[in-house]
C-alpha angles and dihedrals in degrees: 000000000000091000096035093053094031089231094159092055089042089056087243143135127201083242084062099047099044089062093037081055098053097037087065094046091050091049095047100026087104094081090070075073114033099046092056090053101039090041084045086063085078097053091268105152094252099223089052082055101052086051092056090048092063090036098055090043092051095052096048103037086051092052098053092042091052102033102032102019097213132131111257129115126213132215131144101292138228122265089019087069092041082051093052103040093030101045116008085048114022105027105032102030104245117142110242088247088064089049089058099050086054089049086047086050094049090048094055087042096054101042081052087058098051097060083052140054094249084089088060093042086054102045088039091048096058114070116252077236091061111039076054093059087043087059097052100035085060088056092051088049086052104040088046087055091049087052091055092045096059088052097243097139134054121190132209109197132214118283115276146053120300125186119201139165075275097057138255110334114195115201129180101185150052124293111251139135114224129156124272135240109283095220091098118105096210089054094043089051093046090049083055093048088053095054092042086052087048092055099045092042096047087042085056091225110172097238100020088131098049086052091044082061096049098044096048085054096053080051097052089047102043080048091056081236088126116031123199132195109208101200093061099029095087096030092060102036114051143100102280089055091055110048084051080054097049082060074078104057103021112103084359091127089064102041134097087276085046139043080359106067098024079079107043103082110067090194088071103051096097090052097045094054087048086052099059090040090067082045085062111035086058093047088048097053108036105068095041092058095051094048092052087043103051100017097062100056094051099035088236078128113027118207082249089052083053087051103051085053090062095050116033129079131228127345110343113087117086078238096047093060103041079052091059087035088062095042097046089066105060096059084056097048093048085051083057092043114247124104137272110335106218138174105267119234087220083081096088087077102066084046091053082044083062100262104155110162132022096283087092093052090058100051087048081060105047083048080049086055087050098052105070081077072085099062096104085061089069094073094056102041109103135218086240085059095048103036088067072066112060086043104064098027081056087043088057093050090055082077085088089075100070087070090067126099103227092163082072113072085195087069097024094064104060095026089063092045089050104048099029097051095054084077102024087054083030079225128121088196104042082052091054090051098051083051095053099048101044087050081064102047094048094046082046089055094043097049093243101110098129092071092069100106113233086243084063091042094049096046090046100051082043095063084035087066095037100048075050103051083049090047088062102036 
């Protein structure tokens, strides 16, 4: 284990890295909760879910402990979920089955950028400014959806009928959010669960998340808000249940609701390939921001480490693998049937516990394997429990934003319309695409229009087309 892990030349010990290994579990361990409930929201059997949660973690946190040896653990992430369930199925109309196939597709076409340059062209072609604004305007979207979840908002539309994939929808007012009456228990518990997430999370303790969760369920419970019938509690959630439901979603992305409908409709191919394109660009940029963020402080990733990704090709550099680590998992995933598998950002907390090497991701992912004992809590955890965490976890990811220049209008600009119109369009891509188009027209005003990349002008003429055909349908 020494030699295999190179613990010796890490400055390590297997001590270290047990407790590195469950200090991230118990940081990130929340997601086995909050994807089943935010990919439910599509009509995904929520225990198969939670299944394919553990099993998608396994797989990449196993394969970044055993091809890169460093200490990162993987799961669905977050953002990338509230994208699938949020805009692909609820927003645009796509069965979750189709939303898988795109996240398969996303998968196969990453881990063929990563043997080629294209990766490089693609993380050199977006301005540092922007891939900033992407980062925090995911955080508003999921935060925003955390607000809603806790039932916090309430909205009147304008007057009129509207029809939708959700039915006819009558309003008779003005289209406004505003809070709601706090004479509800479920908001009031949710409210509770916000404050007990604040206090655990500002107090740094290692699995303060995981405990928020915990304390606003006995809350809930001790409320009546959720109800619970014991006798049928552990007969109808358990693993058993859930492998016969995963004969739902396992293999769903290729079958007739699936890769076989996505297809048939030539009129969506544009939007489905800008679809996957704002799969991508998340997955892209995601795990390389989290291995330059945590690794260079701790030397698990060297600047010479960073510049050997840039120029080397296929599959060499230490970079170069944890990359492929973090891209092989979301095909698998998809395969499962959750959305796109990433490196967690938790996982700094295993590094500041002392993980060096992949030993610790391997014990994150045997914790990963226990854990679906758990299985029978996921009936009883509520959606006030889980939306304090979207909050705050959308609230951390908000930090991208100091690296923007706001002084200078020429990356304000696209960096507001693309983050704030993630949550104002509720729609990563449509965010993306604001972003896009305003960096050229301010590179276009300023005369500097030849610094606009070909990957920005291509994205950009893509949604173009796509916001037209729309427009005429």
């Amino acid at each position: 284990m020494n030699k295999f892990f190179k613990l010796e030349e890490n400055g390590t010990t297997v001590g270290r890295e047990i407790m590195a290994g469950l200090t991230t579990f118990f940081a990130m361990s929340y997601i086995l909760f909050v994807n089943p409930q935010v990919l439910g929201t599509t009509g995904m059997p929520v225990q198969a879910v939670f299944l394919a949660t553990i099993l998608a973690s396994i797989v990449g946190t196993l394969a970044i402990a055993l091809i890169a040896n460093v200490p990162y653990a993987l799961a669905p992430g977050m953002g990338l979920n509230a994208f699938f369930a949020y805009t692909v199925v609820l927003s645009l109309g796509y069965t979750w089955q189709e939303a898988l196939a795109m996240v398969f597709i996303c998968g196969i076409i990453n881990i063929i950028i990563t043997f080629t340059s294209i990766r490089k062209a693609i993380i050199l072609g977006i301005p540092e400014s922007l891939q900033h604004a992407i980062g925090g305007g995911i955080g508003i979207f999921i935060a925003y959806i955390g607000i809603k979840n806790a039932g916090i908002l309430r909205f009147i539309a304008d007057p009129g009928t509207y029809v939708n994939n959700h039915g006819t929808i009558t309003a008779n007012s003005s289209i406004v959010p505003e809070l709601v009456t706090f004479n509800n228990p479920g908001v009031l518990v949710a409210l509770v669960g916000i404050v007990v997430t604040m206090f655990f999370v500002i107090r740094k303790w290692r699995a303060g998340i995981l405990l928020s969760i915990l304390v606003t369920t006995i809350l809930a419970l001790l409320t009546g808000v959720v109800k619970v019938d014991v006798n049928t509690l552990f007969a109808e959630n358990n693993l058993g249940t859930a492998i016969n439901q995963m004969g739902t979603t396992f293999g769903a992305a290729f079958g007739p609701k699936g890769f076989g409908s996505l297809f048939s409709d030539s009129s969506r191919y544009i939007e489905v390939l800008m679809t996957v394109l704002a799969f991508s660009l998340t997955s892209i940029f995601d795990p390389i921001g989290t291995f330059i963020g945590t690794g260079r402080a701790t030397g698990i990733f060297t600047d010479e480490d960073l510049k050997d990704m840039e120029t080397s090709h296929g599959f060499s550099s230490k970079m170069d693998k944890a990359l492929f680590a973090d891209m092989i998992a979301t095909p698998i995933g998809a395969i499962f049937g959750t959305s796109n598998t990433t490196v967690y950002v938790e996982s700094a907390a295993g590094i500041g516990a002392g993980g060096r090497t992949g030993l610790a991701s391997v014990v994150t992912a045997i914790m990963f394997a226990v854990s679906s004992l758990f299985l029978p809590l996921l009936a009883i955890v509520p959606t006030q429990a889980t939306a304090p965490i979207l909050i705050i976890v959308g609230m951390m990811m908000l930090g991208s934003f100091k690296e923007i220049k706001w002084g200078d209008l020429t990356e304000a600009i696209p960096a507001f319309f693309a983050s704030v119109f993630m949550g104002l369009a509720y729609s990563i891509s449509y965010g993306i695409a604001a972003g896009f188009i305003t960096y050229i027209l301010v590179k276009l005003f300023t005369g500097k229009v030849k610094e606009v990349k070909p990957v920005i002008w291509v994205v950009a003429l893509l949604f173009l087309i796509n916001f037209a055909v729309l427009a005429v349908l």
